[in-house]
C-alpha positions in Angstrom: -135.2 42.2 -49.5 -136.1 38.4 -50.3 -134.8 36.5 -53.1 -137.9 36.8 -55.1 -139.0 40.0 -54.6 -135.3 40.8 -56.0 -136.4 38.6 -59.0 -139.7 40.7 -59.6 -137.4 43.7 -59.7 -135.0 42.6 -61.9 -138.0 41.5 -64.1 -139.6 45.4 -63.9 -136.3 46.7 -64.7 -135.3 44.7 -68.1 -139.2 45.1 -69.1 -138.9 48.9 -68.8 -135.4 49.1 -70.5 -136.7 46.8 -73.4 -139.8 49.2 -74.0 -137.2 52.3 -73.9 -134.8 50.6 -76.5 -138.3 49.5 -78.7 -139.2 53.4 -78.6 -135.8 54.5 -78.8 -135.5 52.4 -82.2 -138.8 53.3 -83.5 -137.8 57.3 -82.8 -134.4 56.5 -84.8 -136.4 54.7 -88.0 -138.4 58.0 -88.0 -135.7 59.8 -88.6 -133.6 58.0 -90.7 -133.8 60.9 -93.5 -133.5 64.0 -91.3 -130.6 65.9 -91.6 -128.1 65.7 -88.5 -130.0 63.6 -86.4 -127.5 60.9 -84.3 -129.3 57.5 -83.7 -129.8 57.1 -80.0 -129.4 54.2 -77.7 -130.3 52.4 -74.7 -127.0 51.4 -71.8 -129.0 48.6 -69.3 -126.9 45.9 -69.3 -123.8 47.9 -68.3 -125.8 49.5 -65.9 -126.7 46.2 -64.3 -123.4 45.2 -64.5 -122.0 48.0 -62.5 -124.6 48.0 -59.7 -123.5 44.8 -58.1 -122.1 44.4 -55.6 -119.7 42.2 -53.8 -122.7 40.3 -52.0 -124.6 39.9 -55.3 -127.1 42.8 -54.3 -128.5 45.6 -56.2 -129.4 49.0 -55.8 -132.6 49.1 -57.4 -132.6 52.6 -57.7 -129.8 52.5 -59.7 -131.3 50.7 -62.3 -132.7 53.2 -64.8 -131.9 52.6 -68.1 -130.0 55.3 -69.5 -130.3 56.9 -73.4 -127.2 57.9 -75.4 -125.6 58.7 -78.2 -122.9 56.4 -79.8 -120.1 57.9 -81.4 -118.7 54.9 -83.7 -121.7 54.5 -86.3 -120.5 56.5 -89.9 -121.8 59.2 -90.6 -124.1 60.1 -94.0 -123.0 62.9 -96.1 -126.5 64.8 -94.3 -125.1 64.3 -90.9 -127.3 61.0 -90.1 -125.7 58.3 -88.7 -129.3 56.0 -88.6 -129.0 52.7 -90.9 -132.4 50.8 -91.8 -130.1 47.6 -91.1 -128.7 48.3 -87.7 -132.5 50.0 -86.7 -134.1 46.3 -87.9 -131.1 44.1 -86.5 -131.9 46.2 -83.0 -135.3 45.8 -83.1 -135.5 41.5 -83.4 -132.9 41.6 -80.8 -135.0 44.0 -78.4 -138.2 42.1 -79.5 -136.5 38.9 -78.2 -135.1 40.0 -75.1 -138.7 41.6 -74.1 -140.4 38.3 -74.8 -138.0 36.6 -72.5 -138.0 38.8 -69.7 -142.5 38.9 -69.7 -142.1 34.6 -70.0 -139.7 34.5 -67.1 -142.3 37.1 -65.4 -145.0 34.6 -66.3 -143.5 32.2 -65.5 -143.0 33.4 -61.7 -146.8 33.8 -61.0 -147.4 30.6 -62.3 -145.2 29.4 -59.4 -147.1 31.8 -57.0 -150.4 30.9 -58.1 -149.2 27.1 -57.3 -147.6 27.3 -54.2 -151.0 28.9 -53.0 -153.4 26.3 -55.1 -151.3 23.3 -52.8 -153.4 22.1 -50.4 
């Protein structure tokens, strides 16, 4: 696979972990108040991480972001473990990282669209 279709891929891959995160947080606001729920959360990086090789090539199929649950957050006396302030923190962060990752995209078809304009 060439270099840039590699970059496209990576691209897909952080977009569609960034939307899973965004409704992973929104699914955690909604139940900040219900009784035993355990916030969820969204492992991509470390996925990423793990799935290079040597060479500096990925297994694109191995890049599927994964949902879990952390065990370190404390616990309400209900059970819950979801606070507004970690939910919000999460959510500019995600917000960030989702803007970068469609600029960079943009950015690469701007390049395309060049290379093909040059005449």
């Amino acid at each position: 696979m060439s270099r840039t279709e590699n970059i496209f891929d990576f691209l897909d891959a952080g977009i569609r972990a960034e939307n899973l995160r965004q409704k992973t947080i929104a699914n955690n606001i909604a139940n900040i108040e219900t009784p035993e729920y355990r916030r969820l959360d969204v492992k991509f990086e470390e996925i990423l991480s793990k799935s290079l090789d040597e060479d500096g090539s990925v297994e694109m199929s191995d890049l599927e972001p994964l949902l879990y649950t952390p065990k370190d957050t404390p616990v309400k006396e209900n059970g819950n473990d979801v606070s507004m302030e970690t939910e919000v923190g999460q959510l500019v962060e995600n917000s960030l990282r989702y803007k970068a990752y469609v600029r960079l995209l943009n950015k690469k078809y701007q390049q395309i669209a060049s290379a093909i304009d040059i005449k």
